[in-house]
C-alpha positions in Angstrom: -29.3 8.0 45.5 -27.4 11.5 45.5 -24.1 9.9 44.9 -25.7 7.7 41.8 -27.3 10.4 40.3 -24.0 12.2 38.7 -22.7 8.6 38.2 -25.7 8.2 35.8 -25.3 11.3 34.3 -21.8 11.1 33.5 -22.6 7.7 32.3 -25.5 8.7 30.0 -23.5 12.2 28.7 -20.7 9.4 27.6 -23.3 7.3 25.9 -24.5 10.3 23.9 -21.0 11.9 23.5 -19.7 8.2 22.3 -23.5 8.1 19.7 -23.0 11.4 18.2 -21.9 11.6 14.6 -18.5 12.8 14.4 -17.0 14.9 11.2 -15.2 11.9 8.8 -12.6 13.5 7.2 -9.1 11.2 6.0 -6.4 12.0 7.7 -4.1 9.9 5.8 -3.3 9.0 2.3 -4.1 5.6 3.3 -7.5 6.3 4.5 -8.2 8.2 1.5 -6.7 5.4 -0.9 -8.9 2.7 0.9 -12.2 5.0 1.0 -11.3 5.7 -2.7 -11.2 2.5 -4.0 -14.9 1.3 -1.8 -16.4 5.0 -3.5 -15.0 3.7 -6.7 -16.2 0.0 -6.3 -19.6 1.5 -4.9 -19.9 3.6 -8.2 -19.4 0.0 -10.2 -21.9 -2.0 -8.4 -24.3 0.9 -8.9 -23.4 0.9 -12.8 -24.0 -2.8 -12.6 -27.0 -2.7 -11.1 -27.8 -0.6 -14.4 -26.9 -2.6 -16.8 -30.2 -5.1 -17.1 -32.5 -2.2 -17.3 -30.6 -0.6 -19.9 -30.9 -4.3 -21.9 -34.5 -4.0 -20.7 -34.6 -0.9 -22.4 -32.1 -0.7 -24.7 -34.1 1.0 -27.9 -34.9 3.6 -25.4 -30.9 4.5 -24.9 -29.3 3.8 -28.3 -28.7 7.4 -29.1 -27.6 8.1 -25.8 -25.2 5.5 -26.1 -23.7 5.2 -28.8 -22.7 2.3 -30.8 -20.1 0.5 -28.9 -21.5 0.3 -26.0 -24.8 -0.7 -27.8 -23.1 -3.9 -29.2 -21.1 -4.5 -25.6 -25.1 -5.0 -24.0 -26.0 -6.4 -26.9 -23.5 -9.4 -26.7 -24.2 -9.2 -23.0 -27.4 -9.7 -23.3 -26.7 -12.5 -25.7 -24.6 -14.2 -23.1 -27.4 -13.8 -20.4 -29.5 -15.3 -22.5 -27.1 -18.2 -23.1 -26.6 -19.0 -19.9 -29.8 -19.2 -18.5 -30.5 -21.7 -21.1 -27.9 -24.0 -20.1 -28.6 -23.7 -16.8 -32.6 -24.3 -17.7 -31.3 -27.3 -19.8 -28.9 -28.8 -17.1 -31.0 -30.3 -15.1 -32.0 -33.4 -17.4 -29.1 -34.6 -19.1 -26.8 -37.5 -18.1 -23.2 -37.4 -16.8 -21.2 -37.0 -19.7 -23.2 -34.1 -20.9 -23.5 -32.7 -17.3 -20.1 -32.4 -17.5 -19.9 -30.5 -20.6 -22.4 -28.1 -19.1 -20.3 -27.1 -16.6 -17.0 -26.6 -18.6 -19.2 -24.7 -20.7 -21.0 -22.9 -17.9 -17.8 -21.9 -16.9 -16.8 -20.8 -20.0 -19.5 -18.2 -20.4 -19.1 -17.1 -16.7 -15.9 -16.2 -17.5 -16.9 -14.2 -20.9 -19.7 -12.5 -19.1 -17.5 -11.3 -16.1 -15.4 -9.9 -19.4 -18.3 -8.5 -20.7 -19.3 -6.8 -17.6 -15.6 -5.1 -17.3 -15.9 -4.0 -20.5 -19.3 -2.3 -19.9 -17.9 -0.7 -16.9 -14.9 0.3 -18.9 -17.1 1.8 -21.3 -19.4 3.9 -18.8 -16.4 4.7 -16.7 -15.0 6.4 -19.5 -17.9 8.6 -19.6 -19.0 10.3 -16.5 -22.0 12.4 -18.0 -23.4 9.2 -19.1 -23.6 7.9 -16.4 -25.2 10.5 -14.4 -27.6 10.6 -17.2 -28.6 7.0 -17.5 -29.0 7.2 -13.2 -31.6 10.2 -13.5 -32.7 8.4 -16.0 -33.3 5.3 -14.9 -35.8 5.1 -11.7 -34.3 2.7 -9.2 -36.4 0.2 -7.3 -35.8 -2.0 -4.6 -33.6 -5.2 -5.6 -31.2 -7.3 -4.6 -28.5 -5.2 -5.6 -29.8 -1.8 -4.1 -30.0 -4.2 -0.8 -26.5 -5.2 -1.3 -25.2 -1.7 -2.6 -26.6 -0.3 0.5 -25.1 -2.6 2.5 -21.7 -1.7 0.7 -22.4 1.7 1.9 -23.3 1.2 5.4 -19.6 -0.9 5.2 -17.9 2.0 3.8 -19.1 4.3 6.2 -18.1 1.9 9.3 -14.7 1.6 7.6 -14.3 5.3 7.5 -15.4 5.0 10.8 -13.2 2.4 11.8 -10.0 4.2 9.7 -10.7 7.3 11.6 -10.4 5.9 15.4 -7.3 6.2 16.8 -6.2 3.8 19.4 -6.8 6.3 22.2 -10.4 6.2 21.7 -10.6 2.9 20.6 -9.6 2.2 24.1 -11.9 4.6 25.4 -14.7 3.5 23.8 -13.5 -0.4 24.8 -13.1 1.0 28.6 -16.5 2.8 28.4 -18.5 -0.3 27.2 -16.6 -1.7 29.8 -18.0 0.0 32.1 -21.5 0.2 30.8 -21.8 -3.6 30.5 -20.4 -3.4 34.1 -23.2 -1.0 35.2 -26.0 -2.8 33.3 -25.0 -6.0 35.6 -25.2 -4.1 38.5 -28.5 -2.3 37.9 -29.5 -6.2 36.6 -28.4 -7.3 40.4 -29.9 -4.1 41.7 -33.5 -5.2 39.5 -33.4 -8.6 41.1 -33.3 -7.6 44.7 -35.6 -5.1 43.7 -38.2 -7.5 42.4 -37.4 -9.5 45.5 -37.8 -7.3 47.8 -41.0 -6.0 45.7 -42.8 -10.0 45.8 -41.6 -9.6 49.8 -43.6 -6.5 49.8 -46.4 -7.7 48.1 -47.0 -10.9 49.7 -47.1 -8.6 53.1 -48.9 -6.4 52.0 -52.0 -8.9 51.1 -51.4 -10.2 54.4 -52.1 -7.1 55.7 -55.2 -6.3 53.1 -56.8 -9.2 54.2 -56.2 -8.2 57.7 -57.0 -5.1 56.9 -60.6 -6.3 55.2 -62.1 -6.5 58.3 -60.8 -3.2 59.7 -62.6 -1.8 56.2 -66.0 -3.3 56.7 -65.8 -1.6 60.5 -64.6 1.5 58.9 -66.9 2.0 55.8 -69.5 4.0 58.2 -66.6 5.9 58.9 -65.9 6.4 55.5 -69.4 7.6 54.7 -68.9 10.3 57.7 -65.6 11.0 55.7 -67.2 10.7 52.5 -68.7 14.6 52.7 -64.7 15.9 53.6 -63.2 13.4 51.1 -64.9 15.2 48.1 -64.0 18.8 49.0 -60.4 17.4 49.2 -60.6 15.3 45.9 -62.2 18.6 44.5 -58.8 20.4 45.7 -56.6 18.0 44.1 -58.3 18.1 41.3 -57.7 22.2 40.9 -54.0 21.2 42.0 -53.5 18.3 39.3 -54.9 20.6 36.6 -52.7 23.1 37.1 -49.3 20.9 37.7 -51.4 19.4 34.2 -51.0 23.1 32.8 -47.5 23.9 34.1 -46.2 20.6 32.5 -47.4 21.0 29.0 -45.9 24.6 29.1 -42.9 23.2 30.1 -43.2 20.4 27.6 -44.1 22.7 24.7 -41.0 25.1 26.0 -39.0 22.0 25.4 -40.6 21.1 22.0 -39.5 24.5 20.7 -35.9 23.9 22.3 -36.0 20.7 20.4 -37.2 21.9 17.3 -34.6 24.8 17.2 -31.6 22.4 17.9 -33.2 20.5 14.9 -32.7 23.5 12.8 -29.2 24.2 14.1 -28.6 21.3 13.9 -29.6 21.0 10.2 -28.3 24.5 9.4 -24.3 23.0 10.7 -25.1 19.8 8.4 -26.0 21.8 5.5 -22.8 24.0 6.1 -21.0 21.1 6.9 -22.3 19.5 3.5 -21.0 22.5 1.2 -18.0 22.5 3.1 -17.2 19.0 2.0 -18.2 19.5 -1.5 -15.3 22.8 -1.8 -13.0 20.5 -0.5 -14.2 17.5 -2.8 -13.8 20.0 -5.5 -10.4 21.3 -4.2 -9.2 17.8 -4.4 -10.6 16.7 -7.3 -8.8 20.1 -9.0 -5.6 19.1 -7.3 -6.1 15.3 -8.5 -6.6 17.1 -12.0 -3.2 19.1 -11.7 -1.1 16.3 -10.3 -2.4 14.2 -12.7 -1.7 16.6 -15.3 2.1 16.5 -13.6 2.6 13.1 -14.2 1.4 13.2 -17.7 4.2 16.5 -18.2 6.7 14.0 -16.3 5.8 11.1 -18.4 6.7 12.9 -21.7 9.6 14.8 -20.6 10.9 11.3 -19.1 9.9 9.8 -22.6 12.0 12.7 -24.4 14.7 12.7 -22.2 14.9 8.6 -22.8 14.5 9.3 -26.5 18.1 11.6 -26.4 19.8 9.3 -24.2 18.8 6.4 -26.6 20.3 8.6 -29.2 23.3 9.5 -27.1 23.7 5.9 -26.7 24.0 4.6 -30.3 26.1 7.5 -31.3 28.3 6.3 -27.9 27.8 2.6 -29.2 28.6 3.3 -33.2 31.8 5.0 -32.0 32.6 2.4 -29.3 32.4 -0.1 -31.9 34.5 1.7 -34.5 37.2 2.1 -31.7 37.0 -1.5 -31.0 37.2 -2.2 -34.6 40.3 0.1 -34.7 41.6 -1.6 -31.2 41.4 -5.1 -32.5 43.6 -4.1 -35.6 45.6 -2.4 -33.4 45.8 -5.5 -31.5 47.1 -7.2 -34.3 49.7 -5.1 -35.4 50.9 -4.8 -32.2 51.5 -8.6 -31.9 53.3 -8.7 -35.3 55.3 -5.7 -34.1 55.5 -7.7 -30.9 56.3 -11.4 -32.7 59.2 -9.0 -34.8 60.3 -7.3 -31.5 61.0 -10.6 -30.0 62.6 -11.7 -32.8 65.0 -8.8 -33.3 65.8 -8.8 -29.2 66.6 -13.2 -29.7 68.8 -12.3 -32.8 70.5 -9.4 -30.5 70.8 -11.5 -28.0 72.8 -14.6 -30.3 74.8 -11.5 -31.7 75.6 -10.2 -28.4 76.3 -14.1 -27.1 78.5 -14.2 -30.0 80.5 -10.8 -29.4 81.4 -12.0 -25.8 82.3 -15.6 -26.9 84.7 -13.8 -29.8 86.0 -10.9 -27.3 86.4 -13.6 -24.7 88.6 -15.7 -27.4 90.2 -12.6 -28.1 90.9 -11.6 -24.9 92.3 -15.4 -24.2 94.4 -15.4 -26.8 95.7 -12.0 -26.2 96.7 -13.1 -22.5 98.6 -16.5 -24.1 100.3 -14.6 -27.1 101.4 -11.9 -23.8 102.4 -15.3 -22.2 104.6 -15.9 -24.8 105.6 -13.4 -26.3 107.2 -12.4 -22.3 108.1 -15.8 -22.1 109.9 -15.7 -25.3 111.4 -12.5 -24.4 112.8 -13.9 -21.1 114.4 -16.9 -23.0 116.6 -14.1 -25.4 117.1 -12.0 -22.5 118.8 -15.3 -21.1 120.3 -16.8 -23.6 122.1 -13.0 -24.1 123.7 -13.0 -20.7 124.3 -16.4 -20.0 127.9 -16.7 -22.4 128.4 -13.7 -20.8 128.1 -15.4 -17.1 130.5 -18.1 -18.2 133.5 -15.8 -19.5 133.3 -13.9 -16.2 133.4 -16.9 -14.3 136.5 -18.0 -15.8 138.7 -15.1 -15.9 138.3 -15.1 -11.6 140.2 -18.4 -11.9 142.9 -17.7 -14.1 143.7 -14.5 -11.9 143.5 -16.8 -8.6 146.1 -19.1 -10.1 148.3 -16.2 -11.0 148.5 -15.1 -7.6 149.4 -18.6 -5.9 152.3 -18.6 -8.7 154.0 -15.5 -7.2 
């Protein structure tokens, strides 16, 4: 019993550390978008939960609303009105015309879910209306409150849920774990308890009625005792009256404990509370000035767009009067091109011809050299040749001469 007493302790400590509220704040910009958009849906259904007693009451809000919206609940309430006549209507008609219903049904399901967004629209777009048609407006318990609070109670378990890391998701897993673990073995211990306890009991009327007899021969004891019995019941009454005393000081000790952690307690949530509204306002400014950002962005984008738009048709006139002058260029430079080709082909003839001519010439040249050495050879020979002759014979007549003598 020693060494269970921390171990229940400890267990019941983690049971109220793991039950105590903890502060929900995002801690990421997805956790905020997703908490954003339930808040934002929240704010709709509660809108829509409006909008019939505003019909209800609609003379009472027609200043306050103006007339737009007037005519949107107007035709709203038109279309409400429609549809619960067909749907009163539906019930006795034949096939055909059942079917008919339904396509129409549909039809004006359709136009009042339109209707509804444009309501919202419309109230969205005004915020102090619609704080003013809530404090106007008292709520009662519907449907839809039911199912807005539900929303909430979703929201705030998804907040919840967003918040819890895997660390102490797997804490929490392992301490339920172990609590569901403990529970079976205090259920085991119970049993054998209760066992044990029918064990007990059944002996122990064994041993009453046993024991009935020893009573009968022991209540003239008891009346001997009877005299001592009421001095000490007279004691422990003085003692139970003042262990009475000491507990309800101790008790009303603790009330005051309790009621002091109450206000501490409600002095931290109130704290807490304005803390969260500064930074709900700090965040709201800062989705004011980044907003505000964008818009700056937007136009200076839009500007910047509108002077590169200009740029570009300046860029585009003068890229189409260059290709204007290109493609005449073009042109002219295939005439000049056709002309070019032309000239170099006659050029080339002319040249063809010049070679052939200086060739012929060059031919010619060589044959009249031919001849003209050929001719000069044949006088040069026909000179000396007589000559050759006379010589020849002058030898012989000397020769002759000589043999003579």
């Amino acid at each position: 019993k020693g060494m269970a007493a921390p171990e229940k302790a400890t267990t019941v400590l983690n049971a109220i550390k793991m039950s105590e509220p903890r502060q929900l704040k995002p801690n990421s910009i997805e956790t905020e978008r997703i908490i954003t958009v339930l808040d934002e849906t929240i704010a709709k259904l509660e809108l829509s939960s409006l909008v019939p007693r505003i019909i209800d009451s609609l003379d009472r809000f027609v200043d306050m609303l103006g007339p737009e919206i007037t005519n949107q609940l107007t035709e709203h309430q038109k279309l409400s009105t429609e549809m619960q006549h067909l749907l009163s209507s539906a019930a006795g008609e034949n096939t055909v015309s059942a079917k008919e219903q339904r396509s129409r049904l549909c039809l004006l399901d359709q136009r009042l879910k339109g209707s509804v967004r444009n309501i919202l629209r419309l109230l969205l777009a005004n915020p102090s209306l619609c704080q003013a048609l809530k404090y106007e407006i008292q709520t009662r318990e519907s449907p839809a409150e039911v199912f807005i609070k539900a929303f909430r109670e979703f929201r705030n378990l998804m907040l919840e849920r967003l918040l819890t890391s895997p660390v102490e998701e797997k804490e929490k897993t392992r301490f339920m774990k172990d609590l569901s673990l403990q529970i079976e073995k205090n259920t085991e211990a119970i049993t054998a308890l209760r066992a044990e306890l029918a064990a007990a009991t059944w002996t122990r009327e064994e041993e009453i009625h046993k024991k009935d007899n020893e009573i009968k021969i022991l209540k003239s004891s008891m009346q001997e005792l009877t005299e001592a019995c009421k001095t000490d019941i007279q004691q422990m009454k003085e003692e139970g009256e003042k262990q009475q005393k000491e507990e309800l000081q101790a008790a009303q000790a603790r009330c005051a404990r309790l009621r002091q952690d109450v206000q501490q307690l409600g002095a931290q949530l109130h704290a807490l509370v304005l803390e969260h509204r500064e930074s709900e306002l700090a965040l709201r400014k800062r989705k004011c000035r980044v907003e505000m950002e964008i818009m700056n962005w937007v136009q200076k984008y839009d500007t910047d767009m509108a002077e590169k738009q200009a740029e570009y048709e300046e860029l585009n006139a003068a890229y189409a009067k260059e290709k204007a002058q290109l493609s005449l260029l073009t042109e002219k430079h295939a005439m000049l091109l056709q002309e070019y080709s032309q000239i170099q082909e006659e050029r080339r003839i002319r040249q063809e011809k010049e070679e052939r001519e200086l060739e012929e010439l060059n031919t010619k040249t060589r044959a009249a050299t031919c001849i003209q050495a050929f001719w000069r050879g044949y006088l040069v020979r026909s000179v000396f040749k007589p000559k050759k002759k006379k010589k020849g014979k002058g030898k012989g007549k000397g020769k002759g001469k000589k043999a003579k003598k």
